[in-house]
N, C-alpha and C positions, 0 to 999 in steps of 0.2 A: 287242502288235505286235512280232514279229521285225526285228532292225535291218535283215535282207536283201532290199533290194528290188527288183523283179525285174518285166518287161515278157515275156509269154511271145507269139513272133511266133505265128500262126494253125496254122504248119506243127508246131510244136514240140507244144501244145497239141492236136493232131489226132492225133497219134503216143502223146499219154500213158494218153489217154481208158481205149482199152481192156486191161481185165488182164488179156491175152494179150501188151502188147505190151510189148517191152525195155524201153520207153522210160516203162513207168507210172508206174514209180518219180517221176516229176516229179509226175504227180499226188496221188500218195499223201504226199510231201513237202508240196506245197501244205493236204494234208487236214490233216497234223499240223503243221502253221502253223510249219514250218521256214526259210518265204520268205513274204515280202510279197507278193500279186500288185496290180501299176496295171494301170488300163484304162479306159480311155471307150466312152462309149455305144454309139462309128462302129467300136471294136472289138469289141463285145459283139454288134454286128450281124454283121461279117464273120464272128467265130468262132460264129453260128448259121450263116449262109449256108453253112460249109463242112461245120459238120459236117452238115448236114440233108443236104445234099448227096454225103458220105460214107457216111453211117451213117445217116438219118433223123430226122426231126423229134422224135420223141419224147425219142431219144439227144439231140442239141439240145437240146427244152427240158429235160431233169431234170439237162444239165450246166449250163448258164445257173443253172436254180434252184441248185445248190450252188453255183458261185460266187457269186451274189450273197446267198448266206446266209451264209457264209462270213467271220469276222471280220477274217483277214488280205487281203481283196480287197479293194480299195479305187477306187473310181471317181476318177477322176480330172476337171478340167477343164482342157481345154489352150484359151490364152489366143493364142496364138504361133502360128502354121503357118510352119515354119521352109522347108519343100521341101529338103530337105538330099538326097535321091533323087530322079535324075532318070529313071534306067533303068525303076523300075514306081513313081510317084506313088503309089499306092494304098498303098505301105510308109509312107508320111510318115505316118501315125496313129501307129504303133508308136513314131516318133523322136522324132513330138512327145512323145506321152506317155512316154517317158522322159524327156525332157526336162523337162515339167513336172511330173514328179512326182519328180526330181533321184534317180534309180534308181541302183541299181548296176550292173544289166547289163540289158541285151536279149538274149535268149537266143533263136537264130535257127539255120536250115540253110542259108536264103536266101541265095545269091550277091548278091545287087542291096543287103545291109547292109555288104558289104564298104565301101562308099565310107567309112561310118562312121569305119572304123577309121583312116584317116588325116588324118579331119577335126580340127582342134584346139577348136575354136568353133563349139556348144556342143559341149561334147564327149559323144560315145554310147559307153559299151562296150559292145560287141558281143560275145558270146561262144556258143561252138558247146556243144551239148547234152552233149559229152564234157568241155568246160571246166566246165560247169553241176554236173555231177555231183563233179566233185573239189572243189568248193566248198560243195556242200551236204554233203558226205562230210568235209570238215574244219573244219568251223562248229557 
């Protein structure tokens, strides 16, 4: 297990998928286990919903199956429902499970995390896909 651990929001993970895109580097990171990824079940659902919805089901399930084959993904259970977002509720998976899986960052595009960032208790870092990368780049 890599000590880096890491909450990738639905947006972030949608962007990495495919090796066309700028942004695969995250997934290809997560393949060679350079970060932790947490996630619960209510987000393993969402990140099907979207991508089935983006790319199709297929693309859906053989990324589902690599993450959960995957020895740095780790299912999480959150215990807590904090509601720390009130702008889109449906973000509160992601914070929880930061939260309880005590991460290092949440790695997000989403404007509705910003509240995060100036919350003190519990505390969430939030961090953008450009912050993600100079930290996987110097780790």
């Amino acid at each position: 297990m890599s000590s880096l651990k890491i909450i990738l929001d639905t947006n972030v993970l949608l962007v990495a998928i495919s090796s066309k895109s700028q942004y695969h580097w995250i997934f290809q990171a997560l393949l060679h286990e350079k970060y932790d990824l947490f996630i619960t079940n209510e987000i393993l659902i969402e990140y099907e919903e979207i991508i089935t919805s983006r790319y199709n089901s297929t693309v859906a399930e053989q990324t589902l199956k690599t993450l959960l084959l995957l020895p740095n993904v780790h299912i999480t259970t959150v215990y807590y429902h904090w509601n720390l977002i009130t702008e889109d509720a449906d973000d509160n998976k992601f914070a929880d499970c930061a939260i309880a899986a005590n991460a290092h960052y949440l790695v997000t595009q989403d404007k509705h995390f910003n509240k995060l960032k100036t919350h003190e208790f519990p505390k969430v870092n939030v961090i953008s896909i450009t912050t993600f990368k100079a930290i996987i780049e110097s780790f």
